[in-house]
N, C-alpha and C positions, 0 to 999 in steps of 0.2 A: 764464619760469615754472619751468625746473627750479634756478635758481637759488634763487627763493623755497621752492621746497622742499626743497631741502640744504639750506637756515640752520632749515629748520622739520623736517624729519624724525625728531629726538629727540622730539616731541610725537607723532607718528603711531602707528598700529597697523595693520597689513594684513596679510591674506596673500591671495596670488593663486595660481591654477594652471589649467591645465584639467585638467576633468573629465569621467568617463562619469557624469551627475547623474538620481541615480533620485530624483526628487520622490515622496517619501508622504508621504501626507497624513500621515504619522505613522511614519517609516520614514528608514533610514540605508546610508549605502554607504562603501567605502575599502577600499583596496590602493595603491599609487601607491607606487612608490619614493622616498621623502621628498616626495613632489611634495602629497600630499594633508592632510597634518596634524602636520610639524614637521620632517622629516627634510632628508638633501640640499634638497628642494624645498618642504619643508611649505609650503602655504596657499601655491604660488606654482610649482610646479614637480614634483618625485616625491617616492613616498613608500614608501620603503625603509628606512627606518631601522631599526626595531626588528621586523622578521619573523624570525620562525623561522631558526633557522641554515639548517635544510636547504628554508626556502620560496624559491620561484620570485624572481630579480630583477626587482623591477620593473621595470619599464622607462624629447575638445574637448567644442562646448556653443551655442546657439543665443541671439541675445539680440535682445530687442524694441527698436525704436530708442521717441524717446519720444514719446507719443501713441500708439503699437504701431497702427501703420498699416499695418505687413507681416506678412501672417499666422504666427503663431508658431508654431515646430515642435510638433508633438504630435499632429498629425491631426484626426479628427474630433473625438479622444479626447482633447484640450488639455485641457478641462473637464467632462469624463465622460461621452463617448457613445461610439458603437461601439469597441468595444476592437481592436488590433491581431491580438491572437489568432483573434479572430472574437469576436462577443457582443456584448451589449450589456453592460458592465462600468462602467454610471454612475459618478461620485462617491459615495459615501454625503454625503450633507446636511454633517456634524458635517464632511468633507473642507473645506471655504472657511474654515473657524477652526483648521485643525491636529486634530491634530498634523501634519506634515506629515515624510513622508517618502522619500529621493530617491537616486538610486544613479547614481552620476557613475563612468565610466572615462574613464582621462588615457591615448590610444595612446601612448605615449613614443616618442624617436625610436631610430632605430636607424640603423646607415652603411649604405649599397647594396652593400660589399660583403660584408657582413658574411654567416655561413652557419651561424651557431646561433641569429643573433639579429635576423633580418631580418625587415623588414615583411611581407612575404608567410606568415611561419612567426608573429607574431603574429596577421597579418589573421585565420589560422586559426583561433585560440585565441579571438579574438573574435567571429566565426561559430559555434565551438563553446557559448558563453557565450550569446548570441542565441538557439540555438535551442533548447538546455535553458531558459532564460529561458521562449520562447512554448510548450515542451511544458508549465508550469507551469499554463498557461490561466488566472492571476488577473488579468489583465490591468495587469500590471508595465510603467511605461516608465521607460527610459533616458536618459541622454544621455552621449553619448561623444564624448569633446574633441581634436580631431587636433593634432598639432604638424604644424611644417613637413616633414619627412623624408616621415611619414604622406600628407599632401596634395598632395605633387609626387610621390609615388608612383601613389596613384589616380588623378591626371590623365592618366597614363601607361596606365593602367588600367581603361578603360570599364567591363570587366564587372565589375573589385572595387564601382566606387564605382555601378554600376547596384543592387550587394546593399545601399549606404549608402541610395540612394533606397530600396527596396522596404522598408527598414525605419523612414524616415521618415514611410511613407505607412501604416503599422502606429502611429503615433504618436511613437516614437522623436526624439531630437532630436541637432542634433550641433553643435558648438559648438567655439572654437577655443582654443590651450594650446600655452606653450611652455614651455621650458628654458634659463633667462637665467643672469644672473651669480651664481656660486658653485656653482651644480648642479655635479653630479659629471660628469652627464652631462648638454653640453650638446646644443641641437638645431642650431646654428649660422645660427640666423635670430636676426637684435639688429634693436630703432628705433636704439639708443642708441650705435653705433659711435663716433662725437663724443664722447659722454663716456668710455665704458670702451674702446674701442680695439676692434680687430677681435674678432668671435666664433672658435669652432673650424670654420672653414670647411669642413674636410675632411669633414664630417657634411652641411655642407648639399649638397643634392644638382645645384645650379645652377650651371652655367659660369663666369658674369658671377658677381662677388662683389658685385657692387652692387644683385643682385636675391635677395643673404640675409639681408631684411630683413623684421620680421613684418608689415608693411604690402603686400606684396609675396604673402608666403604666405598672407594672410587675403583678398588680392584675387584670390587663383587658387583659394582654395574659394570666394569669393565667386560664384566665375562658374561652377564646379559644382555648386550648388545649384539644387534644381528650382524653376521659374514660383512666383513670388509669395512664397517663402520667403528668410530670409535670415539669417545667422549674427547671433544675438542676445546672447550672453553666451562671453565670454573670461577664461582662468583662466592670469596668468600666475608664475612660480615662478623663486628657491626664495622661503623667508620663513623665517628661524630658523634658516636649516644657515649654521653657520660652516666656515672653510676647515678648521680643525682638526679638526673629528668627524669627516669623511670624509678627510683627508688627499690627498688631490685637488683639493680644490678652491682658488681661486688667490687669493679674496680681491679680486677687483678691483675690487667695484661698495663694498668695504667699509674704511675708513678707520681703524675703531675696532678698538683694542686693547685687552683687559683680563687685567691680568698677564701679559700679554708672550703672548698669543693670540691671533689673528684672532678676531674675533665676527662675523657675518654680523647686519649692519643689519636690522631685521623687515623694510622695506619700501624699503631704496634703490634693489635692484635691480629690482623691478616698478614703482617712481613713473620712474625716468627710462626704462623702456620702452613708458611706456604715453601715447606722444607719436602726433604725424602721423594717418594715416589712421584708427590704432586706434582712438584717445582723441577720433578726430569722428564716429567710428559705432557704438563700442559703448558699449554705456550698463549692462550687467549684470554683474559679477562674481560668483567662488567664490574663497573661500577657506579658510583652516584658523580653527575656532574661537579666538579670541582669547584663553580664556581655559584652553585644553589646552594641559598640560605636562607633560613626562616625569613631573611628582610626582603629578599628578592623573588620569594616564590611566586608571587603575582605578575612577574613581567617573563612574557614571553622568551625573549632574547637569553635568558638564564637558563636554557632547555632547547637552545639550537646550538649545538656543541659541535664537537668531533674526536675520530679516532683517535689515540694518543700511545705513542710505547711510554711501559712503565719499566721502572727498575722493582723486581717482587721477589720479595724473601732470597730464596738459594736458588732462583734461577738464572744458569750462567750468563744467561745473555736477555736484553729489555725485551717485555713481551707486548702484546694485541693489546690494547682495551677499546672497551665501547661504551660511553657515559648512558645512566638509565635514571629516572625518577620516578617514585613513588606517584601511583594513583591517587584521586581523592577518598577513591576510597580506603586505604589504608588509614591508620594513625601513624603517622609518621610529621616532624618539623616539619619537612621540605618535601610534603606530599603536593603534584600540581592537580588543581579544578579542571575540568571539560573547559570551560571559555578558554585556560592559560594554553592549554595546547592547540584548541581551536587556533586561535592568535597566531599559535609559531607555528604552523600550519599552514594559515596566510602568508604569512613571510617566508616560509621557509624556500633557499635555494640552493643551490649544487655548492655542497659540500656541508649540509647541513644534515646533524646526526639528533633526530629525536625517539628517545626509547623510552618506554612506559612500561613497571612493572605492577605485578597486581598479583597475593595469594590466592591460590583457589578456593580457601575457606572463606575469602570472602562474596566467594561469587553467589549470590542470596540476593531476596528481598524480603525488605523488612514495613512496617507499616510508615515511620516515619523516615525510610530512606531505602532504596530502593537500586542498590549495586549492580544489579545484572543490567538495568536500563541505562544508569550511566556508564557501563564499561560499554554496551553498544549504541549508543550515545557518541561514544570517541570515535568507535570505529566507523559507523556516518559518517563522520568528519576527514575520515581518512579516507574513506572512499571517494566523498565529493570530492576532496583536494586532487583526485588522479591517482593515488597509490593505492598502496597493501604494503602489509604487514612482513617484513621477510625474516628469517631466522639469524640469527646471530652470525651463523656460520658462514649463509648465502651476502649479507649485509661485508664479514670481513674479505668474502671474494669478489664482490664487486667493485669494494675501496679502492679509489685509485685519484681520491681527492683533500683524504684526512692528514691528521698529521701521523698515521699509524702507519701509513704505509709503506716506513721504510722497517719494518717488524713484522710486516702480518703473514 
């Protein structure tokens, strides 16, 4: 299979990552250190590229198998009933045709020993994000996409990942995201060891090197996940970061040279990771819009998308996606500003899919720029327009206007 896809990959498009994926009916999310919309990771990994000098560095997501026999994350409130905040916080009607909008966080990983930058000093930052989230009371949901670092930490961690449940059961969803070839920063969990050679091991945080593999990390949140729920949708990255823009990065999932440059392939390094366990249980992806580019990032129009089957790795049949874009605050190419989604906010109509990712390490404020304000700053925007933020999972069951919805 990965054969037939290297002779076929010049035909492709994708991007992968995970994401924290706020489904609005009409509503956008992003930050992600290139992970979320072009950068190191765009549409596959983080999204840092293009943030602010002095913004925060960047640094998962839940998916229905098919038939959606296992209840989908989002609570009561998957399709508009009691809200997590408390209320009754229905759908409005015009929500099942869009616009639809959705706010994804990608927890990046971080090393165990690290001490400005560790998961515990994110986990914070993403509790701080949560609970300004539910003091908002418009009945906003999330989804936040764990990499591996993130998910062998809270298994370590009862009480962190007993706050993941309690926000599950508020509606929330969480979904899984890694950091593959060419990220700047990887996470050290690969399928694809056989093709590209070992990951950066020293990040995974497991003994055994033979269990830093994403089938491995998605079967250990598998198994902390509460009664009847189950990890439905996976975003993995980068997609569009060459070794060159970051100067870090190694190049290895990427063959192709232009003018004597590494180019990062859109999609080599997500089609050969998304083999083995992954590619037989998950069936929904997120990616970076396919058709945002550092030239277009300022127009609107480049960020009212929609649903899409893809054709991904070894899975037998084309799966879900959901296009997502990097915050401003990320550094990410194809990070969008508050005004750009304000804008496609304004315009946006049924069948219109805007997602915005953002990592929780960047949620801070800083003297010369100030992330927490403009992540609710968006969210203003989303509320004036009429919506909220729905989960990834609640956004692919209301689809019945994309081009996904002959897959989802």
């Amino acid at each position: 299979m990965l054969q037939r896809w290297f002779a076929d990959r010049g035909r492709r498009t994708c991007v992968a990552t995970v994401v924290l994926a706020v489904a609005l009916a009409g509503c956008k999310t992003g930050e992600d250190e290139a992970d979320a919309g072009g950068g190191p990771d765009a549409g596959g990994g983080s999204v840092d590229a293009a943030a602010p000098s002095d913004a925060p560095p960047a640094g998962q997501d839940a998916v229905l198998p098919p038939g959606g026999d296992a209840q989908p994350q989002g609570g009561a409130d998957a399709s508009g009933g009691p809200d997590a905040a408390g209320g009754d916080v229905g759908a409005p009607p015009e929500e099942a045709a869009g616009p639809f909008f959705y706010f994804v966080l990608h927890a990046d990983p971080a090393a165990p020993d690290a001490t400005t930058s560790s998961v515990p000093m994110r986990f914070n930052r993403l509790k701080q994000f949560m609970q300004d989230l539910e003091a908002r009371g418009a009945g906003h949901h999330v989804t936040v996409m764990l990499t591996g670092p993130w998910i062998d930490w809270l298994a370590d961690h009862p009480d962190a990942w007993a706050v993941f449940e309690d926000w599950m059961a508020a509606g929330h969803q969480v979904a899984f995201h890694s950091h593959t070839r060419n990220h700047t920063f990887r996470d050290g969990y690969t399928n694809a060891e056989a093709v590209f050679g070992p990951d950066d091991y020293d990040v995974c945080w497991r003994a055994d090197t033979s269990e830093c593999t994403l089938d491995a990390a998605l079967a250990t949140l598998g198994g902390l996940m509460p009664p009847g729920q189950t990890v439905t949708f996976a975003a993995l990255g980068p997609h569009g970061n060459g070794a060159g823009y970051w100067g870090l990065n190694d190049g290895s999932c990427n063959p192709e040279i232009v003018g004597g440059v590494e180019q990062a392939d859109e999609d080599a390094c997500v089609q050969a990771e998304w083999v083995g366990e992954l590619a037989a249980t998950i069936h929904a992806t997120s990616g970076a819009y396919p058709d945002l580019t550092p030239d277009n990032v300022t127009q609107s129009g480049a960020i009212r998308g929609t649903s899409r089957c893809v054709t991904w790795g070894e899975a037998l049949e084309p799966i879900y996606y959901l296009p997502h874009a990097a915050y401003e605050t990320e550094a990410s190419k194809t990070a969008v500003s508050y005004e750009t989604v304000d804008a496609a906010l304004d315009e946006a109509g049924p069948g219109d899919f805007i997602g915005i990712v953002v990592h929780p390490v960047s949620y801070t404020s800083k003297p010369a720029y100030d992330a927490i304000e403009r992540v609710n700053l968006l969210l203003d925007s989303v509320e004036t327009h009429g919506l909220r933020s729905r989960t990834l999972d609640e956004v692919r069951q209301a689809d019945t206007v994309g081009d996904g919805v002959a897959c989802r």
